[in-house]
C-alpha positions as protocol buffer text, in pm:
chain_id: "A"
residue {
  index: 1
  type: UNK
  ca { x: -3481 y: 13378 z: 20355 }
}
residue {
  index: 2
  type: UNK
  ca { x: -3274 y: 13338 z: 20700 }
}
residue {
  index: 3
  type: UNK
  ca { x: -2954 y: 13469 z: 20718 }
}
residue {
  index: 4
  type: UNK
  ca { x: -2755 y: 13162 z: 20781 }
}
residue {
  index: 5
  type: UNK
  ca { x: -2680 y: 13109 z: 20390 }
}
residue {
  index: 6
  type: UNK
  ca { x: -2437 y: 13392 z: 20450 }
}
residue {
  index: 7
  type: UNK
  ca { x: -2229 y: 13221 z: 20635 }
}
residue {
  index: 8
  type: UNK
  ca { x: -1906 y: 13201 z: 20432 }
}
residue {
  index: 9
  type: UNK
  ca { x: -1945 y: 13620 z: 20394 }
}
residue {
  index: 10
  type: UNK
  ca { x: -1882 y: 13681 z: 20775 }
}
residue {
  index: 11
  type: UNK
  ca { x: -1576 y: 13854 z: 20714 }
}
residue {
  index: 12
  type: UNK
  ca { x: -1774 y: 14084 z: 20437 }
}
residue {
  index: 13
  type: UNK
  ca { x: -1972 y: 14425 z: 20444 }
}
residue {
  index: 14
  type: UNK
  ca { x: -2350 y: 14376 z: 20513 }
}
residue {
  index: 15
  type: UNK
  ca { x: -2416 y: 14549 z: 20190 }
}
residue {
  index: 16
  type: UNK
  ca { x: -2234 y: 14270 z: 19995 }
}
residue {
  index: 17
  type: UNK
  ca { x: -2413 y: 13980 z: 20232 }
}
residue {
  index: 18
  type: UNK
  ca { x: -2754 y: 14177 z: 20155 }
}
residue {
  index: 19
  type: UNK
  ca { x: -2709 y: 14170 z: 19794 }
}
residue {
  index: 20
  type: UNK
  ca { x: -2657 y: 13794 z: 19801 }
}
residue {
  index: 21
  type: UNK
  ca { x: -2942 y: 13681 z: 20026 }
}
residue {
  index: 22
  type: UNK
  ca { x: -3148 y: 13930 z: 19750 }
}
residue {
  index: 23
  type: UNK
  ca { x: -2981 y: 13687 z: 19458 }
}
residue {
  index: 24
  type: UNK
  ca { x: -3042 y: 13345 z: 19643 }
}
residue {
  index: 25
  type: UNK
  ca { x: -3457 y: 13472 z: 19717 }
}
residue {
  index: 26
  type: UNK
  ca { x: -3443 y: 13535 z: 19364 }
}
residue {
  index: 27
  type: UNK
  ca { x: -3279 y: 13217 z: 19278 }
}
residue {
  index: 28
  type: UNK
  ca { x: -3037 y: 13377 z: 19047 }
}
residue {
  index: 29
  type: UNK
  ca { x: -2686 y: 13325 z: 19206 }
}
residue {
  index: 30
  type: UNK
  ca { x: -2649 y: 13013 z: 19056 }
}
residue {
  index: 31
  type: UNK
  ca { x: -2697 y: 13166 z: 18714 }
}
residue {
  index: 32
  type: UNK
  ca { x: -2463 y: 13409 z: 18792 }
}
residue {
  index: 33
  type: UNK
  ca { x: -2205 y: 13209 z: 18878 }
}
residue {
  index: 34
  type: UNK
  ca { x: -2278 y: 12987 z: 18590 }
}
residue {
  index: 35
  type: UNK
  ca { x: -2241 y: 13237 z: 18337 }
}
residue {
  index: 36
  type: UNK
  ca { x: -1867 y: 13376 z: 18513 }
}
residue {
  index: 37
  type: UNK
  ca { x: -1743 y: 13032 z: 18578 }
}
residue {
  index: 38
  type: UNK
  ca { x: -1911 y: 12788 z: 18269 }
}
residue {
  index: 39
  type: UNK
  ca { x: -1684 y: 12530 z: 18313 }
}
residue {
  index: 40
  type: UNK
  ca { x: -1544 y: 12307 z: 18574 }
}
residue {
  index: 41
  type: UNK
  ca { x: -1184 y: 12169 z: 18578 }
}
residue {
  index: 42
  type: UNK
  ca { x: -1109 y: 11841 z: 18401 }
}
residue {
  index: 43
  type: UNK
  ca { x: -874 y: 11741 z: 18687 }
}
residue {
  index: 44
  type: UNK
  ca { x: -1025 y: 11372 z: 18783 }
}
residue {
  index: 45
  type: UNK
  ca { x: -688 y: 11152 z: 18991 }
}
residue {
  index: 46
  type: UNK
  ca { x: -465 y: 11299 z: 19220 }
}
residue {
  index: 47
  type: UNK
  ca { x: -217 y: 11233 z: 18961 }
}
residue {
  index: 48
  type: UNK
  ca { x: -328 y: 11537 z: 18759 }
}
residue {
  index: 49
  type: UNK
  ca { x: -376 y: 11683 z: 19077 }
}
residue {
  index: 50
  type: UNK
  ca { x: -15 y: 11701 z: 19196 }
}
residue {
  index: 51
  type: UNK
  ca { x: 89 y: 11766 z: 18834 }
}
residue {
  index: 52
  type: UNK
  ca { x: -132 y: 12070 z: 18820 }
}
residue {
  index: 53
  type: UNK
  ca { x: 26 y: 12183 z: 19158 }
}
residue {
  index: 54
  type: UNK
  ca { x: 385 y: 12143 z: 19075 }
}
residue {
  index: 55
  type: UNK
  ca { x: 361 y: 12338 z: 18746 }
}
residue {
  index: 56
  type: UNK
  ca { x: 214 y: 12610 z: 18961 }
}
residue {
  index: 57
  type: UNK
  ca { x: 482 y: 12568 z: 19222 }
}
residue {
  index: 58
  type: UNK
  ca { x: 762 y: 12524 z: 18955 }
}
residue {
  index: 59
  type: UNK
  ca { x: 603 y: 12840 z: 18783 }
}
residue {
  index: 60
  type: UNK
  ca { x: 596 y: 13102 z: 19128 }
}
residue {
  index: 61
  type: UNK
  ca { x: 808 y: 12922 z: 19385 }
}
residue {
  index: 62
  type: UNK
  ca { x: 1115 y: 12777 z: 19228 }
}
residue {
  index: 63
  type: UNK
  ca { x: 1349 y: 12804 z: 19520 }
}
residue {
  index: 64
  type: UNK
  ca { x: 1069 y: 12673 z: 19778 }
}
residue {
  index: 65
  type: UNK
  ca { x: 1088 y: 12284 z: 19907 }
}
residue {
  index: 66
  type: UNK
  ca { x: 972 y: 12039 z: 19747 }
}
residue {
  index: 67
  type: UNK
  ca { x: 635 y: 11892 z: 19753 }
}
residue {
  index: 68
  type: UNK
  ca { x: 554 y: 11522 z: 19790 }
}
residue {
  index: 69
  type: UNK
  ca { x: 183 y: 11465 z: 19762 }
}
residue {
  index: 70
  type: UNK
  ca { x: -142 y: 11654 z: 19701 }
}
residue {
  index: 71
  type: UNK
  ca { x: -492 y: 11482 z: 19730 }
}
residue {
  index: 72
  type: UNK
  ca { x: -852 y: 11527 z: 19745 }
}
residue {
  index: 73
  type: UNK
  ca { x: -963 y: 11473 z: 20076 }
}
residue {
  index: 74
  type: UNK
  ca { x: -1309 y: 11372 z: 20175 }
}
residue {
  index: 75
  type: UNK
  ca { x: -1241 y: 11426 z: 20550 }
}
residue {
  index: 76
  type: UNK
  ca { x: -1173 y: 11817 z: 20478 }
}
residue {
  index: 77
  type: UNK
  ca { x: -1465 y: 11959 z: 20605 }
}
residue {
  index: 78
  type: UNK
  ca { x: -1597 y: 12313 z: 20419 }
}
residue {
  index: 79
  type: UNK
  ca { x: -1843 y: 12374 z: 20685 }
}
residue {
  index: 80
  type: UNK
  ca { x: -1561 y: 12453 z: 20940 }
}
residue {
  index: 81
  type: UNK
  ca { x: -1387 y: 12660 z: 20699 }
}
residue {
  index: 82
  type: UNK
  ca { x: -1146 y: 12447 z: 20571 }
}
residue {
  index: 83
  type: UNK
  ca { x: -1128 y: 12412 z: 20189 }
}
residue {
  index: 84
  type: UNK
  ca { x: -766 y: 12307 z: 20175 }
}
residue {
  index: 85
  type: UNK
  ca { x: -491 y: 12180 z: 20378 }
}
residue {
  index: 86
  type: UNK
  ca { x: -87 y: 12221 z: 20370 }
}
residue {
  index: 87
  type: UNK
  ca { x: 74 y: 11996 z: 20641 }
}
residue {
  index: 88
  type: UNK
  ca { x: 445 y: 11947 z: 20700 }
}
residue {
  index: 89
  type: UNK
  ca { x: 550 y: 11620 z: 20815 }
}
residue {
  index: 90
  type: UNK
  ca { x: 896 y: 11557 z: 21003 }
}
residue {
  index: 91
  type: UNK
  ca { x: 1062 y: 11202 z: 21009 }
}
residue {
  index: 92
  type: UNK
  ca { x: 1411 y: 11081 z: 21122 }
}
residue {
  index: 93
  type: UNK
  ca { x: 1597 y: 10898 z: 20882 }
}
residue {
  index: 94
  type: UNK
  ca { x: 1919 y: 10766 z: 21020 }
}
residue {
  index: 95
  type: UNK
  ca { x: 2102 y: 11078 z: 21095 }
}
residue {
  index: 96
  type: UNK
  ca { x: 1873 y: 11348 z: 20897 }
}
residue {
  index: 97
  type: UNK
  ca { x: 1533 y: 11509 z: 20988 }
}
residue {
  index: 98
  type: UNK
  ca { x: 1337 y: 11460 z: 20644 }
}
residue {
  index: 99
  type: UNK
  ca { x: 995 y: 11674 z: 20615 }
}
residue {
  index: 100
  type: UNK
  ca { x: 721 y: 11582 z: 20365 }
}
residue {
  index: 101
  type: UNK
  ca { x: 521 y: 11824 z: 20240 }
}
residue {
  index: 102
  type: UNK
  ca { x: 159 y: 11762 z: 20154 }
}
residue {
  index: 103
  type: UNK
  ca { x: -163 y: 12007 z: 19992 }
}
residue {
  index: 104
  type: UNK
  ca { x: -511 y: 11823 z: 20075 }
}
residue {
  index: 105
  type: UNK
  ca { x: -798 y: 11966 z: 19836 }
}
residue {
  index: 106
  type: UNK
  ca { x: -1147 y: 11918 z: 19994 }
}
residue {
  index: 107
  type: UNK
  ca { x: -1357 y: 11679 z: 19768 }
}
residue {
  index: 108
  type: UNK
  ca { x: -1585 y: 11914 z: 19705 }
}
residue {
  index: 109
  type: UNK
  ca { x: -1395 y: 12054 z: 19453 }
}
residue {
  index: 110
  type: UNK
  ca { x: -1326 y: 11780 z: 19267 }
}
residue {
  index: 111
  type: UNK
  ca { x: -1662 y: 11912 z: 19027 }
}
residue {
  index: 112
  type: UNK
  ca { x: -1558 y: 12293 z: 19069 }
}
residue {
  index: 113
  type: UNK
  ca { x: -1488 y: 12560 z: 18862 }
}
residue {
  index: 114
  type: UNK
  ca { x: -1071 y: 12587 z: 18722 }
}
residue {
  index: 115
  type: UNK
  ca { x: -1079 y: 12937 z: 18885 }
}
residue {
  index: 116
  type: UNK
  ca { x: -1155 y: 12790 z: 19242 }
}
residue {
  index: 117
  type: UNK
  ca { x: -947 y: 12489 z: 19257 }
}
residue {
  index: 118
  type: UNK
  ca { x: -636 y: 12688 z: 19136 }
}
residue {
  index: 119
  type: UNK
  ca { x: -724 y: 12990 z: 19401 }
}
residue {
  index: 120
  type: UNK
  ca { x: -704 y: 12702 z: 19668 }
}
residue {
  index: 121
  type: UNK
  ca { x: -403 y: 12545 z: 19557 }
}
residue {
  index: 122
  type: UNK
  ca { x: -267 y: 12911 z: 19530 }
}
residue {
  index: 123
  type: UNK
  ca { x: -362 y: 12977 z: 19912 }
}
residue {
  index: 124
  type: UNK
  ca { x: -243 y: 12648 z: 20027 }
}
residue {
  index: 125
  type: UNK
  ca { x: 116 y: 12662 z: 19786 }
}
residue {
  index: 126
  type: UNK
  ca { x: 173 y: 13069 z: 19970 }
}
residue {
  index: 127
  type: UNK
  ca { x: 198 y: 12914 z: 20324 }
}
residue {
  index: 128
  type: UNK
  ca { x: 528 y: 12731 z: 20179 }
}
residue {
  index: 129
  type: UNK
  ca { x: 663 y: 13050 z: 20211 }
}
residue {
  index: 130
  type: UNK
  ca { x: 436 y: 13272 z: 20412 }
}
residue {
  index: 131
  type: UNK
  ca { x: 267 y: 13108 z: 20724 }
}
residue {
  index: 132
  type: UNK
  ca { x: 39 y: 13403 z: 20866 }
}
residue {
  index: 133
  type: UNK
  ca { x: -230 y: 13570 z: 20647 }
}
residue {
  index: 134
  type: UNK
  ca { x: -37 y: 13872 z: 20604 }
}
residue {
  index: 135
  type: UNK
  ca { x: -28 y: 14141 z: 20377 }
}
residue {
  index: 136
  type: UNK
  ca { x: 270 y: 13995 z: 20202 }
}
residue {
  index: 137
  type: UNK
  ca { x: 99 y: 13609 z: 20190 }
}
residue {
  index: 138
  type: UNK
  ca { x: -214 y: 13812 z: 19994 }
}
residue {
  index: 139
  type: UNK
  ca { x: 86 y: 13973 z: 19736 }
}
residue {
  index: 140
  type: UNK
  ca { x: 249 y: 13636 z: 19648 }
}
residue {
  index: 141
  type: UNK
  ca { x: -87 y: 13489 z: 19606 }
}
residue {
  index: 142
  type: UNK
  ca { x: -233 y: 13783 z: 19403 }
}
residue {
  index: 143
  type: UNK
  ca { x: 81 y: 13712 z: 19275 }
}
residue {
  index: 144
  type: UNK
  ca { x: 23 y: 13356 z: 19148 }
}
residue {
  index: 145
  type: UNK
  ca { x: -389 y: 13414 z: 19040 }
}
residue {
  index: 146
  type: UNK
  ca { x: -406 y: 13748 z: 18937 }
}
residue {
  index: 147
  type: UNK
  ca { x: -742 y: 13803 z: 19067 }
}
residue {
  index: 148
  type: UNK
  ca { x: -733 y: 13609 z: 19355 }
}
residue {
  index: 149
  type: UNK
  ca { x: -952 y: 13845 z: 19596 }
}
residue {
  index: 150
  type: UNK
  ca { x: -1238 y: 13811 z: 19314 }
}
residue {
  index: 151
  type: UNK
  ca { x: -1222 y: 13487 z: 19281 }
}
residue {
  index: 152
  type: UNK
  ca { x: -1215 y: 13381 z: 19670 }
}
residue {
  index: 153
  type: UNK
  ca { x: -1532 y: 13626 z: 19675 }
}
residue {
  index: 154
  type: UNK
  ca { x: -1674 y: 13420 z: 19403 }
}
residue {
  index: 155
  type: UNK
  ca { x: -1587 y: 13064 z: 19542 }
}
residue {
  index: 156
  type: UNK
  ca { x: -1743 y: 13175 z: 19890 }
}
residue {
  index: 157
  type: UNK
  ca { x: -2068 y: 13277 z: 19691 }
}
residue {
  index: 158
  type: UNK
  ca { x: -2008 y: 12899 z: 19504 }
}
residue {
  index: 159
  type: UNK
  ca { x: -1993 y: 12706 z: 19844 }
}
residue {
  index: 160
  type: UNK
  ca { x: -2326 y: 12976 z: 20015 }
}
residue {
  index: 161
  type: UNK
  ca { x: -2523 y: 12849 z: 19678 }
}
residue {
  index: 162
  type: UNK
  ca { x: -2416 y: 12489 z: 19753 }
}
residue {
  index: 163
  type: UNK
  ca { x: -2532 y: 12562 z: 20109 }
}
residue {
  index: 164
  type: UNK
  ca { x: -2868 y: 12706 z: 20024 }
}
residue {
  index: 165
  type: UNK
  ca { x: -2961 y: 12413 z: 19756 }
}
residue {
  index: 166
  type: UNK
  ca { x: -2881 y: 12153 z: 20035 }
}
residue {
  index: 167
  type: UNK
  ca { x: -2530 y: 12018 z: 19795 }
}
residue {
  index: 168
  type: UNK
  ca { x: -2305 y: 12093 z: 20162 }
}
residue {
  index: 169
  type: UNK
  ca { x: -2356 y: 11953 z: 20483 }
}
């Protein structure tokens, strides 16, 4: 198997991106990740969407400013390595600078394990207070998602099986 399934693992040991290729010529990461992640979320409009996000906002980041829209986003391309988006916008009203902030979710994830969507919305809702990924970004969102390094291991082995069965583009 060529090594370009491993694409999302760049940043990990070769021992870890050996063991995977091993599990994808096996065809047996997909039952592994079945079996730690049975169930996908049951979040289908935006409107649960932002409701899911505030609660976790309103849960770990009280004092932080306040959100105005989060979406699934079909332009959001996971290839790139992009699986969510936080944007601030800035507009003038009369006299006062009003900012909008916004959490795109790519669309991918709109059929994705609870574990992953919440670990993205955790990444995107830390850069409200942390913009660099810093030591002290990784604490608040360990923070938020207990086992948030596990599970962003385990969502980049989600999107390299979606790679290798053709499901990303």
């Amino acid at each position: 198997m060529k090594k370009k399934h491993v694409s999302y693992l760049s940043g990990y040991s070769e021992q870890i991106q050996q063991q995977v290729e091993s599990l994808l010529s096996a065809d047996k990461l997909g039952s592994y990740l079945l079996k730690k992640y049975p169930y996908c979320h049951s979040l289908r409009s935006e409107k649960q969407l932002y409701q899911y996000t505030i609660d976790l906002k309103n849960q770990y980041l009280r004092k932080s400013p306040p959100l105005s829209k989060v979406r699934f986003d079909d332009k959001i391309d996971v290839i790139h390595n992009a699986l969510g988006l936080h944007s601030q916008i800035s507009r003038i009203q009369g006299n006062k600078l009003k900012a909008k902030r916004e959490i795109k979710v790519a669309s991918v994830f709109k059929k994705a394990p609870q574990d992953f969507l919440k670990m993205i919305i955790v990444h995107e809702l830390a850069h409200f207070k942390e913009r660099d990924h810093n030591r002290a970004f990784y604490n608040l969102c360990s923070h938020m998602q207990a086992d948030y390094h596990q599970v962003e291991l385990d969502l980049r082995l989600y999107l390299t099986y979606l790679q290798a069965c053709g499901q990303l583009y």
